[in-house]
Structure formats: C-alpha cells, structure tokens
N, C-alpha and C positions, 0 to 999 in steps of 0.2 A: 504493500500500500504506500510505503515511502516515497517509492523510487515515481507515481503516479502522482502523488501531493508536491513531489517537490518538481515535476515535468510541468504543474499548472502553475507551481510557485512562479518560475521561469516565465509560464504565460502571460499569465498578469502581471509580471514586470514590465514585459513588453507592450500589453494593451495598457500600461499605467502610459507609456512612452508617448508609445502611438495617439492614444485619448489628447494626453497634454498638447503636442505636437498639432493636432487638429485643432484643438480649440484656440491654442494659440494664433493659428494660421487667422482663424474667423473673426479676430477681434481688430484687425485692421483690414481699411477696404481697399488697398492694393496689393498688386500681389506680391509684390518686393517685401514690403514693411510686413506682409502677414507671414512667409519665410524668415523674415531677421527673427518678431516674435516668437516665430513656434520651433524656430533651429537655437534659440534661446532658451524656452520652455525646456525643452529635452536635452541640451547639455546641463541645466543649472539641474534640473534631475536626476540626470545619469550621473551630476558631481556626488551631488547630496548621498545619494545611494550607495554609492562607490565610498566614499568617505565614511559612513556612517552606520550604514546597514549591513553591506555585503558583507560574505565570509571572508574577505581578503580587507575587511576596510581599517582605514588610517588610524582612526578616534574609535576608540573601545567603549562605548558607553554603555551604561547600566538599562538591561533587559526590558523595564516600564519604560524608557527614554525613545528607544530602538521603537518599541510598538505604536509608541505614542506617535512619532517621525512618518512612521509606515503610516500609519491610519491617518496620520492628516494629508498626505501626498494622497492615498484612494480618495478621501474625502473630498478633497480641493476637486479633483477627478468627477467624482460624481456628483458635487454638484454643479459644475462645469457641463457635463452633459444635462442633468436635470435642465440649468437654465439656457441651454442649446436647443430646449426641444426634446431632449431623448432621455429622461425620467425613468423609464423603464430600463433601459441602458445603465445610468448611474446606480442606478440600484440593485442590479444585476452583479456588475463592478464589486461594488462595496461589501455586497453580500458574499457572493462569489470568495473573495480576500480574506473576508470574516473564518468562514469555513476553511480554508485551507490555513491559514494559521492555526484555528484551534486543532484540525486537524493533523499538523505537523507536531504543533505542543504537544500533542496528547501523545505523539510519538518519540516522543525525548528531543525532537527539534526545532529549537526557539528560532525566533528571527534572527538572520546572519549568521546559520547552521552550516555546515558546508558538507555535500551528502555521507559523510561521515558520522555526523550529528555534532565536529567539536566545532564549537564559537571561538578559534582564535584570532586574533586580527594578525596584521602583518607584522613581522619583526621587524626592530629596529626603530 
C-alpha cells in the first residue's frame, strides 16, 4: 500500500504544481505577464518544497510545521480553483492530500518521508 500512497504523494505534488502554475497564468490578461506569474508560482513552490518539505530538504523542521506548510500550499491551491470556477476541483485536491497523508502517517511515513520511511534532511 506504501509504494501506491506515496506514487499519488508524487501526484499531487505535481497537480499542487500544475494547479499553481495555471492559476497563476489567469491572473494577468496577457500572455507574457501570465507566464512570468505562473513560471513564478511554480519555482517559489518547487523552492518552498524542496527547502522545507522534501526528503532531501535544507531546513529540518518540526513535523506540525512540515504539515502545516503542506496544507497551506493545497489550500492556497484549492481555493485558487474554488474561486476559478472549479470548486469541485479544489476540493477534490485538498481532500485527495488529506487522505494520502493520513494514509502514509498511518504507515510510519510523515511528510518529507523518503520511501524508506526515514525523514532525514540533507547533510551538511
């Protein structure tokens, strides 16, 4: 069951991406400025993540911090589609995220697990 919670963990990274990246795009009405926005959106994310979350990341922080991080980056997400129009969307998201976390905790892997189950950041 691990190796299928953490194949969707992976997913929803990517539709966290792609989401940001679209809505980004939408909030300016050319296409230039809605490219800077959403190639914006999704580097300062993939930083955030990479830094903070991932099994490789920089800042080692405490377990509630991690979760809290993760669920406001889904959240921003869903309600970013809610108010795009697509409500059923964000909350599909959100929920979606909800369950595979609980479902990965329940299997001894926290957020920023690496499929081994150890949380350690990078050395050095």
């Amino acid at each position: 069951m691990a190796p299928v919670l953490l194949a969707l963990r992976f997913g929803l990274e990517m539709a966290l991406l792609g989401t940001l990246g679209w809505l980004g795009f939408r909030t300016v009405d050319n296409a230039f400025g809605g490219l800077l926005v959403a190639a914006t959106a999704v580097l300062l994310t993939a930083m955030t993540w990479g830094l903070l979350l991932s099994p490789r990341r920089r800042f080692d922080l405490p377990l509630g911090l991690r979760v809290a991080i993760e669920l406001a980056l889904f959240g921003a997400a869903a309600v970013g589609l809610a108010t795009a129009g697509r409500p059923v969307w964000g909350v599909g998201l959100f929920v979606l995220e909800l369950l595979v976390l609980a479902g990965l905790a329940s299997l001894g892997y926290p957020p920023g697990s690496d499929a081994d189950g150890s949380t350690h950041s990078r050395p050095g």
